[in-house]
C-alpha positions in Angstrom: 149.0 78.2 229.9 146.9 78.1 233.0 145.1 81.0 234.6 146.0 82.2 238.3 143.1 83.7 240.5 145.4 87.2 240.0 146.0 86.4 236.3 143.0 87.8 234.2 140.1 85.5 233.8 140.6 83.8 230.6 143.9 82.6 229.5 144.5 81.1 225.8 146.8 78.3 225.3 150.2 78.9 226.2 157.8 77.9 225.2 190.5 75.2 220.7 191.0 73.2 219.7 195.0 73.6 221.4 197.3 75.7 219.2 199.7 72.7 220.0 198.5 68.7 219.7 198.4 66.9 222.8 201.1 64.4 224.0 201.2 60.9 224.0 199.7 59.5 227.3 203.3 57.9 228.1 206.8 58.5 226.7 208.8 55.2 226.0 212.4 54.9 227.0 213.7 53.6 223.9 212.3 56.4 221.8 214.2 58.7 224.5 217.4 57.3 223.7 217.4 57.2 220.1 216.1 60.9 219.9 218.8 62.2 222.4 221.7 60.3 221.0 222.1 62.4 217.7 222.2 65.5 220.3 222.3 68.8 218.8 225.3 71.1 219.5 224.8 73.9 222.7 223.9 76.9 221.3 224.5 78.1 225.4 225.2 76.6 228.6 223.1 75.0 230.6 223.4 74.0 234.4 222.3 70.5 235.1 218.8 70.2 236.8 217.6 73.1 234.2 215.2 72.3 231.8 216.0 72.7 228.1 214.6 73.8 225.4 214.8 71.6 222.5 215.7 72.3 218.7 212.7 72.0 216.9 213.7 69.6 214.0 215.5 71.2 211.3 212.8 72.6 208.3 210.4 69.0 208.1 208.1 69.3 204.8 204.6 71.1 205.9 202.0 68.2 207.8 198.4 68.4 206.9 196.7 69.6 210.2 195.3 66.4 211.5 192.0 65.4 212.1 190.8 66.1 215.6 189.7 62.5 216.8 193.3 61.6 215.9 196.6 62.3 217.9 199.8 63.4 215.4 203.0 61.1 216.0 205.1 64.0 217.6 208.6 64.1 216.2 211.4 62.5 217.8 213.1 65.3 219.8 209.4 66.2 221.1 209.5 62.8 222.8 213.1 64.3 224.6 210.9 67.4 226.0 208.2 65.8 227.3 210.6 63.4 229.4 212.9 66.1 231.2 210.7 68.5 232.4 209.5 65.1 234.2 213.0 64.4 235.6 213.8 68.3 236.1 210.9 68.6 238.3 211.9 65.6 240.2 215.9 66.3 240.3 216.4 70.0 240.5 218.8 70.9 242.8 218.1 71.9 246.4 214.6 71.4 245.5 214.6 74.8 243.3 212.2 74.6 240.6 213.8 75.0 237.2 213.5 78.1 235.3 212.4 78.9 232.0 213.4 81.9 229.7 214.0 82.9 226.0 218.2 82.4 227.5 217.9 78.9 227.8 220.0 76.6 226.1 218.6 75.1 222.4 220.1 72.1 222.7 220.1 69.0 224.7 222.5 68.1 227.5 224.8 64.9 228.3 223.7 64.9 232.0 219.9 65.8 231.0 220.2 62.7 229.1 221.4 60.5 231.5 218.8 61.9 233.7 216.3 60.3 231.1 218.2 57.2 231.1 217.9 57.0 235.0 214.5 57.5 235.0 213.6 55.2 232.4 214.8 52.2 234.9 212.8 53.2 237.5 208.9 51.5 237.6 206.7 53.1 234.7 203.1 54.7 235.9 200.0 53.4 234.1 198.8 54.6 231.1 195.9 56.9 232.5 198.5 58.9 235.3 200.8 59.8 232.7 197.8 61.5 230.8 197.0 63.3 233.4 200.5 64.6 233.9 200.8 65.0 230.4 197.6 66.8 229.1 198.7 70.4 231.2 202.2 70.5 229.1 200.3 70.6 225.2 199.2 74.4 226.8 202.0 75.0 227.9 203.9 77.0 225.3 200.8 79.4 225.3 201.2 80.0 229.1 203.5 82.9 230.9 207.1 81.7 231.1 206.9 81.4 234.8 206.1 77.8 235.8 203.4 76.6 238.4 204.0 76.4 241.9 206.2 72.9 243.0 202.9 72.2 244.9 200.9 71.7 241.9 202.6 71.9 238.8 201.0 70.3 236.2 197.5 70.3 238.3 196.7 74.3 237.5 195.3 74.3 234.0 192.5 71.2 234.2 189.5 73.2 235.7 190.0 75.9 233.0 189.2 72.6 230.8 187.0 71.0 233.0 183.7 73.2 232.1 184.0 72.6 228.2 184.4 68.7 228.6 181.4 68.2 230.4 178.3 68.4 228.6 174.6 69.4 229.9 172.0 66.3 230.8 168.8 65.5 228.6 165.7 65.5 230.9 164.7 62.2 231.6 161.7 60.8 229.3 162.6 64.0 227.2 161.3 64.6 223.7 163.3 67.0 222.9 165.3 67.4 219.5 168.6 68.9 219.4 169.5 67.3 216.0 167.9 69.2 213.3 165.3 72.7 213.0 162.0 72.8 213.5 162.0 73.9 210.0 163.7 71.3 208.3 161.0 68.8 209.8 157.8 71.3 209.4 156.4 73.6 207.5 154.4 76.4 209.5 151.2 77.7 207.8 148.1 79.5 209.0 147.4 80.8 213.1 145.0 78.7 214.6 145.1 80.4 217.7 146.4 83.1 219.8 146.5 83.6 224.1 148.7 85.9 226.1 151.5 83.7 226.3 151.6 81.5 223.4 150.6 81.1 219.4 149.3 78.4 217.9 150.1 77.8 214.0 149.7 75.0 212.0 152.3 72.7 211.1 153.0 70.2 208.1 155.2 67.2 208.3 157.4 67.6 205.0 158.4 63.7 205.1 155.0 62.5 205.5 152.4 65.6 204.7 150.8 64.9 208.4 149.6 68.0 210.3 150.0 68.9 213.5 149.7 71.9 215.9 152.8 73.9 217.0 152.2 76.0 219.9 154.9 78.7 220.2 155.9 79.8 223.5 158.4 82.7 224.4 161.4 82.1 226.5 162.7 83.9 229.4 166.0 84.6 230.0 166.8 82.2 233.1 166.4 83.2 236.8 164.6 86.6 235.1 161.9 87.7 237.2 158.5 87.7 235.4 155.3 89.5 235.7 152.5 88.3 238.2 150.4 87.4 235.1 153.6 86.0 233.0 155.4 82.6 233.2 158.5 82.0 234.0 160.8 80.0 232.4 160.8 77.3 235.0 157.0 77.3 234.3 156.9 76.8 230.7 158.9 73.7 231.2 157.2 72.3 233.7 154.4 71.9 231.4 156.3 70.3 229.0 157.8 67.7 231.1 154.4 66.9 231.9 153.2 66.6 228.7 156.4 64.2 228.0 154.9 61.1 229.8 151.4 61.6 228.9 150.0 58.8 226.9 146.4 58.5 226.6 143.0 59.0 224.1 141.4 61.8 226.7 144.5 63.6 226.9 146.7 66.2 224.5 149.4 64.0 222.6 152.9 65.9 222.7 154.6 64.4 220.0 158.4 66.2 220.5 159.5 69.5 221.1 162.0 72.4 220.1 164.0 74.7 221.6 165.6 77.5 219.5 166.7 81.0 220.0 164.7 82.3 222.7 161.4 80.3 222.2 160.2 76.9 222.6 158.0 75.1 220.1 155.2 72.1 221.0 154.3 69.8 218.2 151.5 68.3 219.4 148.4 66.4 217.9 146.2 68.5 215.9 142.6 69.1 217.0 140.6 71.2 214.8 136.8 71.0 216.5 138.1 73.8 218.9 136.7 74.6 222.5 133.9 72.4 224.2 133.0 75.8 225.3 132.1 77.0 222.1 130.1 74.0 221.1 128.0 74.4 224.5 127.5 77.9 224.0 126.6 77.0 220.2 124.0 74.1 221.5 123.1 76.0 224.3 123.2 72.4 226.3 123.2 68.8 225.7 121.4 65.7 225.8 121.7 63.5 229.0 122.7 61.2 226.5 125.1 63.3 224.8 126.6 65.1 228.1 127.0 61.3 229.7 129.4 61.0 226.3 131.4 63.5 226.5 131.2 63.8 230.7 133.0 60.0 230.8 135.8 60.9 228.9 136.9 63.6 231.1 136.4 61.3 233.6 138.8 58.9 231.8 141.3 61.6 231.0 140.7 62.8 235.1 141.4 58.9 236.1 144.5 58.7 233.9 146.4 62.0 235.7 145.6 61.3 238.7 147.2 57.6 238.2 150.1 59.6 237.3 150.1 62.0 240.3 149.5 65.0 238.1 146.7 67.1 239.4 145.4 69.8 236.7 144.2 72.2 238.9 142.7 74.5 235.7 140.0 71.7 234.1 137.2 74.2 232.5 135.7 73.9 228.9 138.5 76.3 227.6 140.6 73.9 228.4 139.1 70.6 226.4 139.5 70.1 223.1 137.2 68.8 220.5 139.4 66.4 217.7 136.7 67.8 215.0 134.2 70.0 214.6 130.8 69.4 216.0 131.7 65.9 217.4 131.9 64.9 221.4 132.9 61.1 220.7 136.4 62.3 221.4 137.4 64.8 224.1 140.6 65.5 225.3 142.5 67.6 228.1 144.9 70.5 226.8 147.0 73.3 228.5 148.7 71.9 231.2 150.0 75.1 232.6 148.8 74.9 236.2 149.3 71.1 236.5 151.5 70.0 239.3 152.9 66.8 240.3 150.7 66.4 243.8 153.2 64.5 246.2 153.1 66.6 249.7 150.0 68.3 249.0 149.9 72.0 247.3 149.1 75.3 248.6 149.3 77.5 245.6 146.1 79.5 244.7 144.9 78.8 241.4 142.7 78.1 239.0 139.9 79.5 237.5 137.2 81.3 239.8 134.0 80.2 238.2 135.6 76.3 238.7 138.0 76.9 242.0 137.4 74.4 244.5 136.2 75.6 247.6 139.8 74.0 249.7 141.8 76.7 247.1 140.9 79.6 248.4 139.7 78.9 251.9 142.6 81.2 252.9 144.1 79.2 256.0 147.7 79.6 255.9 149.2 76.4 255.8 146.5 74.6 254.6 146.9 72.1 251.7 144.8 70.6 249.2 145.3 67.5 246.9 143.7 65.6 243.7 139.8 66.4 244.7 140.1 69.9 243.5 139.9 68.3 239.9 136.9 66.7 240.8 135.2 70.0 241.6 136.1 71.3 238.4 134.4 68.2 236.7 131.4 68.5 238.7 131.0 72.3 237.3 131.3 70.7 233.8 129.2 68.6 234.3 126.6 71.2 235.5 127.0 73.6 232.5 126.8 70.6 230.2 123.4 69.8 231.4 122.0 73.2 232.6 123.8 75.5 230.2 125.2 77.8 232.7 127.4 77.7 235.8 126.7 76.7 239.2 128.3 79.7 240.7 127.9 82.9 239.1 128.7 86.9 240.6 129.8 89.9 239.3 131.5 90.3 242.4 134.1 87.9 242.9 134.4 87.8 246.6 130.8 87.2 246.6 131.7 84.4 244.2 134.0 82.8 246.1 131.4 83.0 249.0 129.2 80.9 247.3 132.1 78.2 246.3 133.2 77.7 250.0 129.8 77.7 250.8 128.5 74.8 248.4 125.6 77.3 247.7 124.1 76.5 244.1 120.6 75.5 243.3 118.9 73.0 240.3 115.9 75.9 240.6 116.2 76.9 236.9 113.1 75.2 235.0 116.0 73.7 232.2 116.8 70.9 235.4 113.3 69.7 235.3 113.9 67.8 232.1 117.4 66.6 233.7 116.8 62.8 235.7 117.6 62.4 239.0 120.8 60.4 238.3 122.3 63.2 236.9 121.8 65.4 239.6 123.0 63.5 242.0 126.4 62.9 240.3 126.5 66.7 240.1 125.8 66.9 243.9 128.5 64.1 245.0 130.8 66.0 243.1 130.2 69.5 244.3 130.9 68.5 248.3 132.6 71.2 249.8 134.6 68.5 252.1 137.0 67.1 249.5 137.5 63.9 251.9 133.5 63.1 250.8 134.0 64.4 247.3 133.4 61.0 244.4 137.1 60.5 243.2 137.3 60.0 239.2 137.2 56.1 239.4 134.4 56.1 241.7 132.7 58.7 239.4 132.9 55.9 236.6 130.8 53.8 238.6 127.8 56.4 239.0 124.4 55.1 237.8 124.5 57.8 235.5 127.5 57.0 233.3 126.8 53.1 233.7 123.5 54.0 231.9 125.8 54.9 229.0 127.0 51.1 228.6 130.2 52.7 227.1 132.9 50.4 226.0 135.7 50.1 228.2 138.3 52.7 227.3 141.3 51.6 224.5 144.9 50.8 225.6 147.2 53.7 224.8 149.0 53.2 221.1 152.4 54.6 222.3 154.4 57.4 220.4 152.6 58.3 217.2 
């Protein structure tokens, strides 16, 4: 992930089914009658308006426990039960609420029957509000034996159901997979890399053989307080719902994620020619030629975010990537732990000191900066590209930021006297310490100096690979 101005300063790459079966939505009169007119004898007596309990039907053969999409045709008498209760709620006496006990009678009364004959000629409710009357009574057996208040009585039990039945949201534009294992799709091999928050190994398609990086990322528990150098878990997936609409050559590919256990896993494009900053400290610096190359496409990559609204806030040679060893022709920006969404301005201070825009830590409260602090960071690249070392340099960091908010560099090593004009003053329109007069990453294409490149206009982005 990123690096904060607290955080140290280098930062790797950084993630019961019911015991009984429901009941149908509606019961039909006819099946009423039919069931109640074989009426069992009273093993007791019971007072009209109570509710009774019926005979379960005498030993049926064993069913095969159905299938769970599919509701079981309830026996006859079960069709009886699910109709009084309805009337006795209705018709008890004096408005008393009927009661229910292990004394109650096992058998089915004359007037209960008539009561479901009575009912059955008055107007039917639809379909969908006999369900929801109905769905409480399959729990009910499993309840106390005292019934619900006559306010609500069949109302109680749906929030205790309400929770399970409603499932979680997928992220919009997420490339998430929920249905199958990192695991079953890759094979993990060899670390490529390590940082302070996250783990880079290599991973092999096993459908196709295709390699790609997975960056492994710890999860916190949610709403757990980190340290002031760790990120949270809001943090971690901020960077990946970035990543999810990226979708161009200059910048990281995320190809899909996982999330399992208590970490997060990125398969993302593989780049194997490591760090631009290990190639400049390898070279020592470029060519105008070659630092034109590789300058445009982070000013492609730069163009691209920003037409997004995502400002990086973080750009530094750590964070771009060489696709192979040795070779600039393709460049790309990685780690997007810092990057933010820039709609109202931000205020956070960030970044990395040695390429901090001056507006970052000019320590006003309130004050806000925006998309130009990107900008600055490109012009610094652009300066160790050419010179070999940073613009701003102390081993004392306020004195460092002194010198940032101050503009106060200098082309007064004898390596710029071999570097033309043009270059130079890209470096300078980019290093303005008034972001409002600062080149913007479009108008930085248009420089003299990268139009001296006669570089081919940049390709259309190829979609999901």
């Amino acid at each position: 992930m990123g690096s904060c101005l607290a955080k140290p300063a280098e930062s790797a790459e950084q993630k019961k089914a019911s015991s009984v079966p429901s009941p149908p939505p509606a019961p039909a009169p006819q099946p009423v009658q039919q069931a109640a007119a074989p009426a069992p004898k009273d093993s007791g007596d019971v007072k009209p308006g109570q509710q009774a309990t019926p005979v379960p039907p005498p030993s049926p053969p064993p069913q095969p426990k159905p299938a769970p999409p599919a509701q079981p045709a309830p026996a006859p008498a079960a069709k009886v039960v699910e109709a009084i209760p309805a009337v006795a709620d209705e018709k008890s006496p004096q408005g008393k609420q009927p009661r229910r006990s292990q004394e109650h009678d096992n058998g089915v009364k004359a007037e209960e029957i008539e009561l479901v004959k009575q009912k059955s000629t008055e107007p039917q409710p639809s379909a969908s509000a006999t369900a929801a009357v109905a769905t409480p009574k399959a729990i009910e057996p499993a309840m106390e034996p005292k019934v619900a208040a006559p306010s609500a009585p069949a109302a109680a039990p749906a929030p205790a159901q309400a929770p399970a039945a409603a499932p979680t949201p997928a992220r919009p534009g997420s490339k998430l997979r929920t249905d199958v294992k990192l695991r079953d799709l890759y094979k993990l091999g060899k670390t490529l890399g390590t940082g302070g928050f996250s783990v880079v190994k290599l991973a092999t398609d096993r459908g196709t053989g295709v390699e790609y990086a997975c960056k492994i990322m710890a999860l916190p528990p949610v709403g757990q307080e980190v340290g002031e150098n760790e990120n949270t878990r809001e943090d971690i997936f901020k960077e990946i719902d970035l990543l999810c609409g990226m979708n161009h050559e200059n910048v990281i590919f995320l190809k899909e994620y996982f999330e399992e256990g208590n970490k997060v896993y990125l398969i993302t494009e593989l780049l194997t020619g490591g760090e631009l900053l290990e190639a400049v400290l390898k070279r020592g610096s470029y060519t105008e030629a070659e630092a034109r190359l590789c300058f445009v496409q982070v000013l492609r990559g730069i163009e691209y975010l920003h037409s997004k609204n995502v400002v990086h806030r973080d750009l530094k040679l750590e964070n771009l990537l060489l696709a192979k060893q040795d070779d600039i022709s393709l460049v790309k920006i990685a780690d997007f732990g810092l990057a933010k969404h820039a709609v109202n301005g931000m205020q956070t201070i960030c970044g990395t000191p040695q390429y901090v825009a001056p507006e970052v830590i000019v320590g006003a409260k309130g004050h806000v900066y925006g998309p130009g602090v990107d900008m600055w960071s490109a012009g610094v690249v652009l300066y160790i590209l050419l010179g070999g070392y940073p613009p701003f340099w102390s081993d004392s960091e306020p004195q460092l930021f002194d010198m940032i908010r101050k503009g106060k560099y200098s082309f007064g090593d004898p390596v710029w006297n071999k570097v033309s004009e043009g270059a130079k003053d890209l470096i300078r329109k980019l290093l303005v310490v008034d972001p409002t007069k600062r080149l913007s990453a479009t108008e930085a294409l248009q420089h003299q100096f990268i139009l001296e490149g006669n570089f081919n206009p940049p390709s259309t982005p190829k979609g999901p690979r």
